[in-house]
C-alpha positions in Angstrom: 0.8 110.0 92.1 1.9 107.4 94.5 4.9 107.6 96.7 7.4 105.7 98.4 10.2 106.1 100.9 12.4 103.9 102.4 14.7 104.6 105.5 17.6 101.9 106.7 16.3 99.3 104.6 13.0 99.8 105.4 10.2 100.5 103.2 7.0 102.3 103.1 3.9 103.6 101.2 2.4 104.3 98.7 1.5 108.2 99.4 0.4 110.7 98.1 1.6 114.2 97.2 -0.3 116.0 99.4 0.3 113.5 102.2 4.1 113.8 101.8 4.3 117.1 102.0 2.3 117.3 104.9 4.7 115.0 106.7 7.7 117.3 105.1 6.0 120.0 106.5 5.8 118.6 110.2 9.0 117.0 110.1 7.2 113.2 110.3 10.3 112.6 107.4 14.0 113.4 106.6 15.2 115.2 103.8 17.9 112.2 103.7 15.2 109.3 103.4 15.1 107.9 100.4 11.9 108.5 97.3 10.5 106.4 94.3 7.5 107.4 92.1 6.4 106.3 88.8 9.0 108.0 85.8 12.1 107.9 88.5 14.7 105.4 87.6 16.5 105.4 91.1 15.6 105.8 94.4 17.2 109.7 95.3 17.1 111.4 98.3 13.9 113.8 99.2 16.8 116.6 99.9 17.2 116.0 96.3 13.9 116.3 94.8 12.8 119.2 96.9 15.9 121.3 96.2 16.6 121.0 100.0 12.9 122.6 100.5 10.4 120.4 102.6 8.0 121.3 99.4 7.9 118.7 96.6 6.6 120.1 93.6 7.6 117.8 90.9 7.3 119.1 87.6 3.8 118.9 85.4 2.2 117.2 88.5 -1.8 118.8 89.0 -3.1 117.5 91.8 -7.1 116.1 92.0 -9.9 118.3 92.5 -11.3 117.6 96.2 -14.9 115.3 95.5 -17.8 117.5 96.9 -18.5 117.9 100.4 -15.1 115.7 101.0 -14.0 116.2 104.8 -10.3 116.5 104.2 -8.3 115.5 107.5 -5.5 117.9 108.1 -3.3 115.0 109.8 -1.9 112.5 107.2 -4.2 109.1 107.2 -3.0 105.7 109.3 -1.5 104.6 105.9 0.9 107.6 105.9 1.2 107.3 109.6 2.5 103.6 109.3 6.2 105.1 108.6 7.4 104.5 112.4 6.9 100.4 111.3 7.4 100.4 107.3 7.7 97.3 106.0 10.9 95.9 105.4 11.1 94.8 102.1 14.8 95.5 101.5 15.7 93.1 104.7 13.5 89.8 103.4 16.0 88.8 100.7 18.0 86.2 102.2 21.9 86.7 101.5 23.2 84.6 99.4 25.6 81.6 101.0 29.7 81.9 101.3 29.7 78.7 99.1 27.3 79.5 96.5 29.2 82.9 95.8 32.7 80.5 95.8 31.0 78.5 93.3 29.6 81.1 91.6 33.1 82.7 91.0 34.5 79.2 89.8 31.9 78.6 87.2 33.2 82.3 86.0 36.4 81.7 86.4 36.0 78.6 84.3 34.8 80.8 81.3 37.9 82.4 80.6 40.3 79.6 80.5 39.8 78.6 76.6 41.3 82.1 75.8 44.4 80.1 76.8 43.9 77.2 74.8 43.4 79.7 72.0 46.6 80.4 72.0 47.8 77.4 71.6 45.6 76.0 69.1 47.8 78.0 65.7 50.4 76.2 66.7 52.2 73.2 64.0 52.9 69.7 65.3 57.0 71.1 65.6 55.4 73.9 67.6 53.4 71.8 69.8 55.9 69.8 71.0 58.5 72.2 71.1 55.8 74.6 73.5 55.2 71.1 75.3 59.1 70.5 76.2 59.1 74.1 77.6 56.1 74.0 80.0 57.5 70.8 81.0 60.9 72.9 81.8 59.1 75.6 83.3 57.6 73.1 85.7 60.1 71.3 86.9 62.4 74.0 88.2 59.8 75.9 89.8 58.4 72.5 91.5 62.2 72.7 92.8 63.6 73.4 96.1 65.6 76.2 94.9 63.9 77.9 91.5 66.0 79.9 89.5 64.1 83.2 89.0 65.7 84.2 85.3 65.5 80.9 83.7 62.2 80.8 84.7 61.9 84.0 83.4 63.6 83.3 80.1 61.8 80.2 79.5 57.9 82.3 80.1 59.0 84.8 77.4 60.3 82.0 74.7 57.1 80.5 75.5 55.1 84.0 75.3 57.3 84.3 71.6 56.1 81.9 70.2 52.1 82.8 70.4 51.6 84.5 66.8 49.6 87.2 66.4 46.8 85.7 65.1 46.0 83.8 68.4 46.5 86.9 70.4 43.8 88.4 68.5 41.6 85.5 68.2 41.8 85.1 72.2 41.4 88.7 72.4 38.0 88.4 70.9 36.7 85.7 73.4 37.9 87.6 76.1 35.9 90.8 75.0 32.9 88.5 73.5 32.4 87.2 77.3 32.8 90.1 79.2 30.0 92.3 76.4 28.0 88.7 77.7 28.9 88.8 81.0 27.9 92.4 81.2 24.7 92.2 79.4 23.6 89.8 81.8 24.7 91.7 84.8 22.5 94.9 83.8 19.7 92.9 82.6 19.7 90.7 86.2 22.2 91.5 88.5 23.5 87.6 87.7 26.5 86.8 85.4 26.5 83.3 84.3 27.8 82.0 87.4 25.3 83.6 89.2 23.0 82.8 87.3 23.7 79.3 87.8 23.4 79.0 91.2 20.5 80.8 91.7 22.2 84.2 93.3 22.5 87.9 92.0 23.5 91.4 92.6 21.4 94.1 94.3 22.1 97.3 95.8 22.8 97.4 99.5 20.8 99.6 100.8 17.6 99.2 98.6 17.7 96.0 97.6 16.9 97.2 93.9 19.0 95.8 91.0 22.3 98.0 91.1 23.8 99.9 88.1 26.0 98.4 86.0 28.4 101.0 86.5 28.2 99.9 90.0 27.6 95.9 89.7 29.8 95.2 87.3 32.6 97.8 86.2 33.2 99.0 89.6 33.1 95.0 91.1 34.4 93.1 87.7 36.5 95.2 85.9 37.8 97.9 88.4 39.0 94.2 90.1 40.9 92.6 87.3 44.2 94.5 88.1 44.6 93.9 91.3 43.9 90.6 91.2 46.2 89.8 88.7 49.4 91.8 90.3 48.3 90.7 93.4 47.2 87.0 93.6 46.8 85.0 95.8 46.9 87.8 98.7 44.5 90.5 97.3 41.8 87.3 96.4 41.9 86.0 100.2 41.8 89.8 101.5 38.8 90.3 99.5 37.4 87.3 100.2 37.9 88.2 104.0 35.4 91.1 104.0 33.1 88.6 103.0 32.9 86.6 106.2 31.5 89.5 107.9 27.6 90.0 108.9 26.2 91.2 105.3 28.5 89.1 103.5 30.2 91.8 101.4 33.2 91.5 99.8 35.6 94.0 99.2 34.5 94.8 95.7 30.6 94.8 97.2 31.5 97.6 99.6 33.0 99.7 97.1 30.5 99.1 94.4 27.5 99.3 97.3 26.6 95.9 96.5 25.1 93.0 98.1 24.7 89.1 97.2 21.5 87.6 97.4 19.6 84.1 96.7 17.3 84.6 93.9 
C-alpha cells in the first residue's frame, strides 16, 4: 500500500503503512494533514481514518512478510523523512488569468441567450410586430431622463402576456438541456464549455484535485443564479472583486473551495 499526504498545498510520498504509522507514532505528522491511497476517492484527514488514534489500520489491509535476514530500520527511510520539503504539486498549477475567466464567463453567458429568442420564435407576423412596437416603447422611456416606473412596468407584463405556453416550455427545455451539459462537463473536467474553451478549469483549493460537483458547480453555478439575478449589476462586480485578490478566487470559489487554473 502506498501512501500520500499533503500539508498546505504541499505534497509528499508514496509510504508505506508501516512507515506512516511510525511517523504517527513519533509525532513526525498531524492528525489534520491530509491522506490518499489507492480505493479512496478524496483526500480526508488522518484524524479521520485513524478514528483520532495515531494507528492506521485500514480495513482488510495484511501487511508483507519481512524477506529473510532483512535488517529492518526502526527510523522511517530518507523517502519518508523527505516530508519537512514535500513536493509541491498543488502550488505548480498556474492560476488561471482575470481575462481568460471574463472570457470564459461570456462564452457561458452567450449560451443561454437563444432561450430568449425561443420565446419569441411562436409568435404570428401580427404578434411579431405588435411585440416589436412594445420593446420599442419599453426602450424609449427608460432611455429617458425621467422613466416612468409603472408604465414600464405595465408594458414588461403585456410583453411577458403574450409568450404562450408552449415557448415557455420549449425554452424551459434549453435551459435545463444546457445546464444537465454544462454539469456533465464540470464533473467530468472541472471545465464548462467556456472553460473549456479557453483552456481553464476548476480544482479544489487546497489540493489541487478536480473538485466535486456538489462543490464546483451547484455550490458556484446554481447556488449563484439568484443572487445574481435580484442583484445585478452590484452582486456580479462584488463577486468579481474577490477575484482581484492573490489566489484569484471569486466569491462563489471561496464558498465552494474552489480555485481557477490554466489547463
Amino acid at each position: 500500500m502506498q501512501i500520500y499526504l499533503a500539508r498546505n498545498n504541499q505534497q509528499a510520498g508514496p509510504y508505506t503503512l508501516e512507515q506512516l504509522n511510525q511517523m504517527l507514532a513519533n509525532q513526525q505528522v498531524l492528525l489534520t494533514d491530509l491522506a490518499w491511497h489507492q480505493g479512496m476517492t478524496e483526500w480526508k484527514a488522518l484524524g479521520e481514518l485513524t478514528q483520532g488514534k495515531f494507528l492506521y489500520e485500514p480495513a482488510g489491509y495484511v501487511p508483507p512478510a519481512p524477506a529473510p535476514e532483512q535488517n529492518i530500520s526502526q527510523q522511517p527511510t530518507a523517502q519518508s523523512q523527505a516530508y519537512a520539503q514535500p513536493t509541491a504539486k498543488a502550488d505548480t498549477a498556474e492560476l488561471a488569468s482575470i481575462p481568460a475567466r471574463f472570457l470564459a464567463k461570456i462564452i457561458d453567458v452567450l449560451l443561454w441567450i437563444p432561450s430568449t429568442f425561443i420565446l419569441t420564435a411562436f409568435f404570428n407576423p401580427e404578434e411579431q410586430e405588435r411585440f416589436a412596437a412594445l420593446n420599442e416603447q419599453i426602450m424609449t422611456e427608460a432611455m429617458s431622463g425621467n422613466p416612468n416606473q409603472n408604465l414600464v412596468m405595465e408594458i414588461q407584463s403585456q410583453m411577458f402576456a403574450m409568450f404562450s405556453t408552449t415557448a415557455w416550455t420549449a425554452a424551459g427545455l434549453y435551459l435545463l438541456i444546457m445546464l444537465v451539459i454544462q454539469g456533465f462537463l464540470i464533473a467530468k473536467s472541472g471545465q464548462s464549455i467556456g472553460k473549456k474553451l479557453t483552456k481553464i478549469k476548476i480544482v479544489d483549493a487546497e489540493t489541487g484535485e478536480k473538485a466535486s460537483l456538489m462543490r464546483a458547480f451547484t455550490l458556484r453555478s446554481i447556488v449563484f443564479i439568484l443572487p445574481t439575478v435580484y442583484f445585478f449589476p452590484l452582486f456580479t462586480v462584488i463577486d468579481g472583486i474577490f477575484g482581484l485578490g492573490k489566489k484569484r478566487q471569486t466569491l462563489h470559489d471561496k464558498l465552494a473551495k474552489t480555485k481557477v487554473i490554466k489547463q
